[in-house]
DRENROKE-863921 format. One record per residue (C-alpha): residue in one letter; residue number from 1; x, y, z. Coordinates in Angstrom, 2 decimals, m for minus. Example, Ala and Ser with C-alpha at 12.3 -4.5 7.8 and 13.67 -1.06 7.14 Angstrom:
<pts>
(A 1 (12.30 m4.50 7.80)) (S 2 (13.67 m1.06 7.14)) 
</pts>
This chain:
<pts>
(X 1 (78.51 55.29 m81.39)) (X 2 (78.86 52.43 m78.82)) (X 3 (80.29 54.87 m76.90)) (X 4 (77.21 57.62 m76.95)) (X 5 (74.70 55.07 m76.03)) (X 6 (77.02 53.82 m73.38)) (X 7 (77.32 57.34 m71.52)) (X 8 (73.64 58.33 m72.21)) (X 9 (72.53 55.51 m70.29)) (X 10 (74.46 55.89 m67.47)) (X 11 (72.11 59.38 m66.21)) (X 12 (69.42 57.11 m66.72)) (X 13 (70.32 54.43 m64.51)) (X 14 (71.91 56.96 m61.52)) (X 15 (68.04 58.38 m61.69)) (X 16 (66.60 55.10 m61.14)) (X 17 (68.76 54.35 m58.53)) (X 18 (68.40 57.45 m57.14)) (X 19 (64.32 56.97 m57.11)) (X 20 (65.21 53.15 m55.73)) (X 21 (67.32 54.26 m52.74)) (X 22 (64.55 57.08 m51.77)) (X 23 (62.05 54.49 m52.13)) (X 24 (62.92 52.22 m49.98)) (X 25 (64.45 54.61 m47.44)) (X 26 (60.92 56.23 m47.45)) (X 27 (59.37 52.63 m46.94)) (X 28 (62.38 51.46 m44.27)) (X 29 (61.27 55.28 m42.00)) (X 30 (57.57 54.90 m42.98)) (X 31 (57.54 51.47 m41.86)) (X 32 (58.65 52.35 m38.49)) (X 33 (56.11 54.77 m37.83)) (X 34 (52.21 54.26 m37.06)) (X 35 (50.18 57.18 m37.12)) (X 36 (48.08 57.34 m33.65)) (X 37 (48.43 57.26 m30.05)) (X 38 (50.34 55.29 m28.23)) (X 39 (48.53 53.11 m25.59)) (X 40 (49.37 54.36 m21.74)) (X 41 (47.93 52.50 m18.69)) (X 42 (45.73 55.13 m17.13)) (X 43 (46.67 55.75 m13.43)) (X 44 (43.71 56.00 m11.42)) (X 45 (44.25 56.82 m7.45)) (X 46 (43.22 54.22 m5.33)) (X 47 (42.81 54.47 m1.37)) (X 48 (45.84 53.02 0.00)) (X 49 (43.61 50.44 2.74)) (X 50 (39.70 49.48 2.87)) (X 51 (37.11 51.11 5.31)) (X 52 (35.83 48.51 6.39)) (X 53 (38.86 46.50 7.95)) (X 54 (41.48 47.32 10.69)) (X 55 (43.78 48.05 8.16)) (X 56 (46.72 45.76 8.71)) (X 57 (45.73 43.04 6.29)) (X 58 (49.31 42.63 5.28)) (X 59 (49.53 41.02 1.54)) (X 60 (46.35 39.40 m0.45)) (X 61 (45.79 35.69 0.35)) (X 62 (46.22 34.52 m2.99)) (X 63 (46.18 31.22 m2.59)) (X 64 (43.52 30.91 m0.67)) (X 65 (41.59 33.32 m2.78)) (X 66 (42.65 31.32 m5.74)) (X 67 (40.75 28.11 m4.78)) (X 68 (38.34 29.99 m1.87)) (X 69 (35.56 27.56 m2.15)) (X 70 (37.81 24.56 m0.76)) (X 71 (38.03 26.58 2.28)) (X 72 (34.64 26.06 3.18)) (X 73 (35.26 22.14 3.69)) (X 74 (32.55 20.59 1.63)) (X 75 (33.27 18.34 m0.65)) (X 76 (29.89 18.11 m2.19)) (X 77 (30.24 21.94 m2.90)) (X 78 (33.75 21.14 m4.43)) (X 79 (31.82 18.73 m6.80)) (X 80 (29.83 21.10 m7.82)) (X 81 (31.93 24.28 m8.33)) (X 82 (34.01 20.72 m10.95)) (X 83 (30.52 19.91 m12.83)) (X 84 (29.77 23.35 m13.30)) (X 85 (33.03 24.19 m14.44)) (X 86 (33.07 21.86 m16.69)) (X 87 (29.72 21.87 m18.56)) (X 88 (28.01 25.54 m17.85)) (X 89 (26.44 26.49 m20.82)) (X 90 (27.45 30.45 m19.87)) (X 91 (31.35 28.91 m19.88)) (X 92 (30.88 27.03 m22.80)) (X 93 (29.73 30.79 m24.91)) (X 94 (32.57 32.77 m22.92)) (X 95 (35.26 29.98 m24.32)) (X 96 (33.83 30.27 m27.91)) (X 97 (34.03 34.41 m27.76)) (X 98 (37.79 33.77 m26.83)) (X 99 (37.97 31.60 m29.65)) (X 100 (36.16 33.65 m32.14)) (X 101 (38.26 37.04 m30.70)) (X 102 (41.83 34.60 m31.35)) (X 103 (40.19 33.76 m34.89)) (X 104 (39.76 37.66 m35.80)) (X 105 (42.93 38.68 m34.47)) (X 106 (44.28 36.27 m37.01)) (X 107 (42.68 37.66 m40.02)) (X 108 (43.58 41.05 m38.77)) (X 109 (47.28 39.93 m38.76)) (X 110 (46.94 38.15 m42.48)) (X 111 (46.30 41.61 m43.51)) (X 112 (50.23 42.84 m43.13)) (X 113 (51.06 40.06 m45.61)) (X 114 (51.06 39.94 m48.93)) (X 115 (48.03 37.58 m50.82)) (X 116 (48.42 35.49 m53.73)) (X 117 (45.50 34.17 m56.08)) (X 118 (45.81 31.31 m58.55)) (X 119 (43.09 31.56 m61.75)) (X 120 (42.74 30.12 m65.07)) (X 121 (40.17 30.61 m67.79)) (X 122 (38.69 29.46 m70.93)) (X 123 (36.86 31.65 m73.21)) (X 124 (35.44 31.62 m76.74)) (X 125 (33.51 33.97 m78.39)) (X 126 (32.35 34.27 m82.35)) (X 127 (31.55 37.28 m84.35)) (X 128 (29.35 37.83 m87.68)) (X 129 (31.29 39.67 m90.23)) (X 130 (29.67 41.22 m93.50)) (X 131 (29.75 38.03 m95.75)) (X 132 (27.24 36.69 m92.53)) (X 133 (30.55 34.28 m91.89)) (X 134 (30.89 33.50 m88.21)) (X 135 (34.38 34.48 m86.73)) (X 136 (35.42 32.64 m83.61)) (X 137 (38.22 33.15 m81.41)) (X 138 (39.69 31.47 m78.05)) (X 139 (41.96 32.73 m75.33)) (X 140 (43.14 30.44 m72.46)) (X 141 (44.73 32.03 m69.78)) (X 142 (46.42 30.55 m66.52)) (X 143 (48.17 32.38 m63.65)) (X 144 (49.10 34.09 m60.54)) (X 145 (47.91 37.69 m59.00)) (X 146 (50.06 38.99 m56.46)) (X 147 (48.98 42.00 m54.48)) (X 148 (50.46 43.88 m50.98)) (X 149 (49.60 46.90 m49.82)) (X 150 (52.50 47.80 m47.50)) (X 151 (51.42 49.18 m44.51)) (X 152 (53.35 52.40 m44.80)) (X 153 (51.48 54.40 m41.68)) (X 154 (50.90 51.86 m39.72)) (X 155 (46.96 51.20 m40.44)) (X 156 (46.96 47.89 m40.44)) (X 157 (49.34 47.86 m37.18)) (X 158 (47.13 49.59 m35.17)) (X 159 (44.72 47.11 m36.26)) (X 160 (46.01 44.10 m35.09)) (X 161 (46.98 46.12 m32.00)) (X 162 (43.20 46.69 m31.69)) (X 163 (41.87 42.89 m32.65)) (X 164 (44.93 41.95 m29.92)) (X 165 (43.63 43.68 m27.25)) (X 166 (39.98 42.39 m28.10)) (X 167 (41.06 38.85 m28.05)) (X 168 (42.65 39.96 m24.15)) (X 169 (39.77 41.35 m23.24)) (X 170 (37.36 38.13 m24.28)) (X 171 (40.07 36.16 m22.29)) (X 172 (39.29 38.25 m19.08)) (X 173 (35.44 37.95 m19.87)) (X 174 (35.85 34.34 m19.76)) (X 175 (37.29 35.05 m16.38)) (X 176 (34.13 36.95 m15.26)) (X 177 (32.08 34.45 m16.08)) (X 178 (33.80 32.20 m13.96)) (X 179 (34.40 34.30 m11.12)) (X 180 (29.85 34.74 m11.22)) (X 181 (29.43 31.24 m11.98)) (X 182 (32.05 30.42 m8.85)) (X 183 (29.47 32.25 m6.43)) (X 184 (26.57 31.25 m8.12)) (X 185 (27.19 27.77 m7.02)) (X 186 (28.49 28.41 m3.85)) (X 187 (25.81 31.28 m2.98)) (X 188 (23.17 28.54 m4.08)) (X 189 (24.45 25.77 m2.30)) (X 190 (24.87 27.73 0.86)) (X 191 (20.94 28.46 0.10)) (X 192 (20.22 25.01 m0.04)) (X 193 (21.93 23.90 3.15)) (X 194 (20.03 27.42 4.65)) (X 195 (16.90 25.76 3.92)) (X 196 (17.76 22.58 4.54)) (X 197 (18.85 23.84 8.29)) (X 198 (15.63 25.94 8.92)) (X 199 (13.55 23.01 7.68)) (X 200 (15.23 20.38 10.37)) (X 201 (14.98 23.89 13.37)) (X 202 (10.86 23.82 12.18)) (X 203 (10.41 20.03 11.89)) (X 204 (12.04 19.07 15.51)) (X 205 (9.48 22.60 16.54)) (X 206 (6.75 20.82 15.20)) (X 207 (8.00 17.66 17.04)) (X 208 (7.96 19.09 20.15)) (X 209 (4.67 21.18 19.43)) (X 210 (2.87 18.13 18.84)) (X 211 (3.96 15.90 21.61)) (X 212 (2.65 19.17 23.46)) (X 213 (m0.58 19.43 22.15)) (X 214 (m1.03 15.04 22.43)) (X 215 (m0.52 15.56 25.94)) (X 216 (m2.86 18.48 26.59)) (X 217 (m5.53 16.73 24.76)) (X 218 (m5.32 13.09 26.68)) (X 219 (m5.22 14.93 29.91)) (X 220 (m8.30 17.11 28.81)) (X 221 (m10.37 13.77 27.82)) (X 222 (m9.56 12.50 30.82)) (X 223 (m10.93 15.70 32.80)) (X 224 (m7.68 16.91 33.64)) (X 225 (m7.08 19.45 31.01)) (X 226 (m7.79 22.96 29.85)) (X 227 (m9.48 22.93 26.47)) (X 228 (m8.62 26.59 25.65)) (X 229 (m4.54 25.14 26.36)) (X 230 (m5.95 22.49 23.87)) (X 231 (m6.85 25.00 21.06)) (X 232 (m4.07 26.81 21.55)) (X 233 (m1.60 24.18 21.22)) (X 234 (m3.21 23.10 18.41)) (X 235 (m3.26 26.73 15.99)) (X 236 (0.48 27.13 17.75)) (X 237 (1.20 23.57 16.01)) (X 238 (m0.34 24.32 12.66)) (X 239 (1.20 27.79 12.77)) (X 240 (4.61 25.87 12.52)) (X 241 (3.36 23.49 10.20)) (X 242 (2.64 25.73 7.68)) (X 243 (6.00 26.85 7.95)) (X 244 (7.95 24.03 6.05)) (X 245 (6.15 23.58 2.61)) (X 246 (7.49 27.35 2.08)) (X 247 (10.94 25.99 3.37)) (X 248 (10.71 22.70 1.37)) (X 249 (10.18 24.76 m1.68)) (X 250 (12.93 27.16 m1.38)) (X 251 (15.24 23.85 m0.64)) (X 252 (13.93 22.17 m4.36)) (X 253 (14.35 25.92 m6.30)) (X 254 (18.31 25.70 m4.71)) (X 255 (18.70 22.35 m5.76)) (X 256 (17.07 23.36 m9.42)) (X 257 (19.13 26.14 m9.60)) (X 258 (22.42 24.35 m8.95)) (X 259 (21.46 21.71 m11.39)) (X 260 (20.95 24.25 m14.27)) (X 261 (24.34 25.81 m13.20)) (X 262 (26.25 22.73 m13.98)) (X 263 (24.20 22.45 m17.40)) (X 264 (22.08 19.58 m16.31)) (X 265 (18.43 19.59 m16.56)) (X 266 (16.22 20.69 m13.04)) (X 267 (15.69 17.67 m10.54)) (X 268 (19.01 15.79 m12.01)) (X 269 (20.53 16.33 m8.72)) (X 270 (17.91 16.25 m6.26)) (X 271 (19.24 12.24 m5.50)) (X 272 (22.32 13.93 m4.51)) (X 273 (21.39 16.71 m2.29)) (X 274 (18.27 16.25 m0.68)) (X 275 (19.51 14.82 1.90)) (X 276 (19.96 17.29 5.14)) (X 277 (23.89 18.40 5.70)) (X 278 (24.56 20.69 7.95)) (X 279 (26.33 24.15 6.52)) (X 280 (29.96 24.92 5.93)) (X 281 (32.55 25.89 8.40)) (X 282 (34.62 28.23 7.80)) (X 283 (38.09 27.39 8.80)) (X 284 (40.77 30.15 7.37)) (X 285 (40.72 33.87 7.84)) (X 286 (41.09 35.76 4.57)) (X 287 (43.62 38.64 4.18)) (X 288 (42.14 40.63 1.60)) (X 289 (45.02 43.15 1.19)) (X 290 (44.59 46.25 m0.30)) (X 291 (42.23 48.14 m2.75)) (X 292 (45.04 47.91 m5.55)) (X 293 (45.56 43.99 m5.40)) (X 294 (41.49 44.04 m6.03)) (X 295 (41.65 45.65 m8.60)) (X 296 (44.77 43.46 m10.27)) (X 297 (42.70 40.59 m9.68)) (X 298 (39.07 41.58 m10.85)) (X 299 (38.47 40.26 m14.41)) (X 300 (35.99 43.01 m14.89)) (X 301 (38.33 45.86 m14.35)) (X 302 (41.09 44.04 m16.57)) (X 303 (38.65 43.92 m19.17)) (X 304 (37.48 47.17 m19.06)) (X 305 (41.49 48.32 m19.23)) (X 306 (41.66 46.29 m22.63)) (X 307 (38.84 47.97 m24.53)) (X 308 (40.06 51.11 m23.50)) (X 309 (43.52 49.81 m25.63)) (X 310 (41.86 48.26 m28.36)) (X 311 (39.72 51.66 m28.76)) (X 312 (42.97 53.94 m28.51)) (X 313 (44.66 51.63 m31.78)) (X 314 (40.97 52.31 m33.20)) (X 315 (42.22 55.87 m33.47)) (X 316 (45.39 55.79 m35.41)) (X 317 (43.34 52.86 m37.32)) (X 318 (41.45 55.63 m38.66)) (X 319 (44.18 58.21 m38.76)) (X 320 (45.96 56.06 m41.68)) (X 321 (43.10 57.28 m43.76)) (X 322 (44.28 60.42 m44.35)) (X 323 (47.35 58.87 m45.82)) (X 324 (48.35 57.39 m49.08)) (X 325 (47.97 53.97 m49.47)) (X 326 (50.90 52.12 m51.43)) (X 327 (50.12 48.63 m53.39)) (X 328 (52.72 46.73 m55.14)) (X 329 (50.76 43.74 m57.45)) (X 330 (52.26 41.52 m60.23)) (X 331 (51.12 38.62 m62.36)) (X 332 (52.73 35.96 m64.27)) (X 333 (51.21 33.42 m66.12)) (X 334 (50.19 32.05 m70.14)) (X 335 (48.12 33.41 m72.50)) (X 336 (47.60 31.83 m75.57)) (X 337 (44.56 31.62 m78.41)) (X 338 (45.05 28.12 m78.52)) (X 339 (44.89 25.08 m75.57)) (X 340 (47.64 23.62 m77.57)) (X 341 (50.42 26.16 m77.26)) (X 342 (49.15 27.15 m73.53)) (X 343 (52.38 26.33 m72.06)) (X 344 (54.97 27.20 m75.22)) (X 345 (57.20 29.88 m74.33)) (X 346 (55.29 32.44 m76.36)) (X 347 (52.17 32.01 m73.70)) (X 348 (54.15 33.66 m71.34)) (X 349 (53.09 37.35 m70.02)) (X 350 (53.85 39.03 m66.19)) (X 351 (53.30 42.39 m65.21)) (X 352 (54.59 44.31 m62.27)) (X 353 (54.55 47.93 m61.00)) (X 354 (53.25 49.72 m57.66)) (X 355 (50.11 51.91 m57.11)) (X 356 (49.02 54.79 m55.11)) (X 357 (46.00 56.03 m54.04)) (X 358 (45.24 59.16 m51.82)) (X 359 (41.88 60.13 m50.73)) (X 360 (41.61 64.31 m51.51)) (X 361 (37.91 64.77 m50.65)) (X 362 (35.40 62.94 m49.13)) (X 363 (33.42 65.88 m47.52)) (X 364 (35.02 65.35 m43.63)) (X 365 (34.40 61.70 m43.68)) (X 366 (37.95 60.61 m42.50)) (X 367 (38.46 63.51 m39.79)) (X 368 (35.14 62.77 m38.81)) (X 369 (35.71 59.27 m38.39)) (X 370 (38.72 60.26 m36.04)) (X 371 (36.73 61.98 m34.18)) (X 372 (33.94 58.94 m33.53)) (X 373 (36.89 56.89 m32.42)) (X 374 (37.97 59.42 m30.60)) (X 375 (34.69 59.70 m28.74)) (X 376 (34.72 56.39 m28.14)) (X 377 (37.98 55.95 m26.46)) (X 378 (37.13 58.35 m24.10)) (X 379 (33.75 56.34 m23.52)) (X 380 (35.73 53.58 m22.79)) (X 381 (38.31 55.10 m20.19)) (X 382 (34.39 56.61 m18.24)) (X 383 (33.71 52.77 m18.10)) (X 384 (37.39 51.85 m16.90)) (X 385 (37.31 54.64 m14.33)) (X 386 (33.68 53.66 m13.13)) (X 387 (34.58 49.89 m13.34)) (X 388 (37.13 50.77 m10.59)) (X 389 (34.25 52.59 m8.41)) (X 390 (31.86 49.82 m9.03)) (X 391 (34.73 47.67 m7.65)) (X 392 (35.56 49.45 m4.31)) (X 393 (32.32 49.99 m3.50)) (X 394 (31.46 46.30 m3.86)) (X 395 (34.46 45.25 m2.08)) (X 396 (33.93 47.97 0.87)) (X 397 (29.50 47.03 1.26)) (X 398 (30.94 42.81 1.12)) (X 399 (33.69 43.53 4.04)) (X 400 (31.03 45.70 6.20)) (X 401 (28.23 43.15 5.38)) (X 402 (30.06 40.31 6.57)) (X 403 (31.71 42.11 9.80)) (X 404 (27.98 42.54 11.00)) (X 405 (26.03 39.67 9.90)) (X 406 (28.90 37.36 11.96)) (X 407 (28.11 39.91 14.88)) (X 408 (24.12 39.84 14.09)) (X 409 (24.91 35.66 14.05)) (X 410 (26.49 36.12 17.91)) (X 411 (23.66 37.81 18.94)) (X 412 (20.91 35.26 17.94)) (X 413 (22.95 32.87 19.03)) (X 414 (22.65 34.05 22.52)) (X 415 (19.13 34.64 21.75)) (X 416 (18.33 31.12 20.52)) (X 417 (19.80 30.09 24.38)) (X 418 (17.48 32.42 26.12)) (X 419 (14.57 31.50 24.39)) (X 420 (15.23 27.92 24.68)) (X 421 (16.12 28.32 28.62)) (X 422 (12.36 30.29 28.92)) (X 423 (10.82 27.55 27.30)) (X 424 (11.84 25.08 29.25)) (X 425 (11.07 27.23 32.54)) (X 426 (7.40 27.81 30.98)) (X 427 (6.61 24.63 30.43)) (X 428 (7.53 23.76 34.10)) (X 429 (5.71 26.63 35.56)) (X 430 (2.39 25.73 33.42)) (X 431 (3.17 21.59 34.50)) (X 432 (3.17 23.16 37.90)) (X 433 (0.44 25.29 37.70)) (X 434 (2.33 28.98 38.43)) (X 435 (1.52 30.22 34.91)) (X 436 (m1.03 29.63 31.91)) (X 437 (0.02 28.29 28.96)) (X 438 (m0.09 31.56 26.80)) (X 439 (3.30 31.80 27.98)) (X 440 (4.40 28.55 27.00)) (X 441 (2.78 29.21 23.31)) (X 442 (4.77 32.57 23.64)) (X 443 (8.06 31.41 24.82)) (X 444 (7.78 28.35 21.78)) (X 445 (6.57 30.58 19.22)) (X 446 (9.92 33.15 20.53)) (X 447 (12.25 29.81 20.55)) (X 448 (11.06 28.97 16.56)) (X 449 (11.22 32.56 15.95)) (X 450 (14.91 32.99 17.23)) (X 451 (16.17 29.52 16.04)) (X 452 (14.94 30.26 12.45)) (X 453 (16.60 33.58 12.44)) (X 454 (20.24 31.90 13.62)) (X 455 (20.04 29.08 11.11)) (X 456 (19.42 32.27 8.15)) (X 457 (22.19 34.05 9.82)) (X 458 (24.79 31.63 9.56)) (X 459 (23.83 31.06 6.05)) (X 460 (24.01 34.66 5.40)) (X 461 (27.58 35.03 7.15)) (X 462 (28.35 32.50 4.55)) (X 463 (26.57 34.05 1.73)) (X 464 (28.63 37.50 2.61)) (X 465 (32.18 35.74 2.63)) (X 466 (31.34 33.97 m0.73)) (X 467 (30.20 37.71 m1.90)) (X 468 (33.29 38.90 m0.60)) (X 469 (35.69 36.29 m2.14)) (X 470 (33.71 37.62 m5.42)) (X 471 (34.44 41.26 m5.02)) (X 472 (38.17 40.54 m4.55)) (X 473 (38.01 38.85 m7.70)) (X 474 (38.99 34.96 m6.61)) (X 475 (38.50 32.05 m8.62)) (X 476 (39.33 32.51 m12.44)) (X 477 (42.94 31.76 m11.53)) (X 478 (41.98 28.02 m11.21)) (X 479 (40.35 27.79 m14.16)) (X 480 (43.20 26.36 m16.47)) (X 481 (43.53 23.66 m14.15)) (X 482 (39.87 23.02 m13.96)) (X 483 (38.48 23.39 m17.29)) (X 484 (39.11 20.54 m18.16)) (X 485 (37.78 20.17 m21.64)) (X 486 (37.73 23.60 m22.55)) (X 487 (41.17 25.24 m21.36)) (X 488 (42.91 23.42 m24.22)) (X 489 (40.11 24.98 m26.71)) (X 490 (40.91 28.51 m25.29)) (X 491 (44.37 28.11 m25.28)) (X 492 (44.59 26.58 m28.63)) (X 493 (47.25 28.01 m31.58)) 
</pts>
């Protein structure tokens, strides 16, 4: 008899082994696959040099590109570019979006784990029977729920792939905003000095208007004079007074400007920079490379090249659905009618066993879904692909910009000279009577005129080198050394 049960159990146990060793070798092959695309770079074709140079600019200058704004010599603007790095309130938002991206990818990873819930309880209930005698009853349970659903497809892969590529992405928005926020400052102090420059050209103008107009007006009380030179000195004077309160404003809207950028309050800096300086120099030639280191270095186009990877996991994300889904949960723990024999051996009750669950029909939802995500990835490659156009064509206007603003710059340069050499020969000729002093008023309104325009265009050669040092993407490279405060925060965990 021993025998019989002995050989009728063996089947048994071959079966369940059987089912045990298909099992797992369906979880150990299932577990290596994730339903989906895989990601794939997209190659875009770039042109292999920029329009707008010679094109024999060798390698990029990355270091100088790195920390460009020390290359214009200021240290004020250095201080500046430090306090707004530090305390910019746009910063401060971009560094909490990295955070909060790091803190989803985390939950998204939690999810290939299994979870594990402690709960107790304490109930009792009562119930009347015929004789109108009340019946109560307690239970007392304590224990723990286990539950994993394996991730046989790959679902939950593809999401963490996703929330991974997010959390990049945020990374190289942060970078963006500091690559703006870089030329903000730098384009606003350059404004500043721009003013700053014009204002001293109109003041010593006015200076030399006035002593002009004093002199015509003594010699015409004494009888010497021409009154009409008189008037005419005098509207040419107030013509280039009226000049500076529009320059003086200007100056106080920079300085505002550059105050709000480093996340101070408007008129905290004005002690600081009202006085006059003169504007940067410019002391090192940049090599800006090629159109391919661009667009390595650009924040915006690095960004744009993580959605599209997040999106493309979105895919097989959805794709799982049409699979079954495979949960193994258990529980152990007491059970008992009474608090008293809660934790006797008798309390004790587990239960174990897996569970499946297959969607059959939900009216297209799932394929549908695919098809969204689907949409959407190729939404996001349009934006890669026209991040990349914006790019060139930002780079290529910056490089052509600057090239003829510093040859604009040359040429009211050598206007400024003329016009200063014609009114120093009309002012003799009038002192010496071989002219009228129209063309004095003339050759000072030409000399204001011309001076004005050089001191714009030398902030403007400026303002096109900082927009070019923006279009190759320079300045986010620095920012772990300069965050100060908040690189530790973003490169927390």
């Amino acid at each position: 008899m021993a025998t019989s049960n002995h050989s009728s159990a063996a089947p048994h146990r071959g079966v369940r082994r059987f089912y045990l060793t298909a099992l797992i070798g369906f979880l150990l092959i299932a577990g290596c696959t994730a339903v989906g695309p895989d990601y794939i770079r997209p190659e875009t074709p770039l042109p292999d040099q920029w329009r707008g140079t010679s094109g024999d600019d060798g390698d990029q200058d990355t270091a100088t590109l790195t920390r460009w704004w020390q290359n214009l010599e200021d240290p004020q603007l250095t201080r500046l570019v430090q306090l707004a790095v530090a305390d910019n309130l746009d910063v401060r938002e971009a560094v909490s979006r990295v955070r909060e991206a790091r803190y989803r990818q985390r939950i998204s990873r939690a999810d290939l784990f299994p979870t594990v819930e402690a709960a107790g309880a304490a109930r009792k209930s009562g119930q009347e029977d015929a004789s109108g005698a009340m019946n109560e009853t307690e239970l007392y349970t304590a224990g723990f729920d286990a539950s994993w659903e394996l991730d046989l497809f790959g679902g939950t892969r593809r999401a963490t792939e996703a929330a991974l590529a997010d959390l990049e992405a945020g990374i190289e928005d942060l970078n963006d905003v500091m690559v703006t926020l870089l030329a903000e400052v730098a384009g606003n102090y350059i404004e500043l000095r721009t003013y700053q420059t014009r204002l001293t050209v109109a003041e010593r103008n006015v200076t030399s208007q006035e002593e002009t107009w004093k002199l015509l007006e003594a010699l015409s009380r004494a009888g010497m004079g021409d009154e009409l030179a008189v008037a005419q000195a005098r509207y040419n004077l107030e013509s280039s007074r009226a000049k500076i309160p529009d320059l003086m404003v200007g100056a106080e809207e920079a300085m505002n400007r550059l105050a709000v950028l480093a996340g101070q309050t408007a008129g905290s800096l004005q002690a600081e920079l009202a006085a006059a300086q003169p504007l940067p120099t410019v002391s090192i030639d940049l090599a800006v490379g090629v159109p391919a280191d661009a667009i390595r270095q650009r924040p915006d186009v690095r960004r744009a090249e993580r959605e599209l990877a997040a999106q493309t996991a979105r895919i097989g994300e959805a794709e799982a659905d049409l699979y079954p889904k495979l949960t193994l949960s258990g529980s152990i723990g007491l059970e008992s009618l009474s608090l008293g024999d809660l934790f006797s051996s008798a309390a004790r009750v587990w239960s174990f066993g897996p569970s499946i669950s297959w969607p059959i029909f939900k009216a297209g939802t799932i394929r549908n879904n695919i098809k969204v995500q689907e949409e959407l990835q190729e939404q996001a490659l349009a934006r890669y692909e026209a991040t990349i156009l914006s790019v060139l064509e930002e780079v290529e206007n910056a490089l052509i910009a600057y090239a003829q603003e510093q040859q604009k710059m040359e040429i009211l340069r050598a206007a400024s000279d003329a016009a200063r050499t014609a009114a120093e020969l009309a002012g003799h000729q009038y002192t010496t009577g071989m002219t009228g002093f129209s063309d004095v008023l003339d050759a000072q309104r030409s000399l204001l005129s011309f001076e004005d325009q050089m001191a714009e265009s030398q902030g403007a050669v400026l303002t096109g080198l900082v927009r070019l040092y923006k279009a190759l993407g320079g300045g986010w490279q620095s920012f772990g050394q300069m965050a100060g405060r908040q690189s530790p925060k973003v490169n927390e965990g």
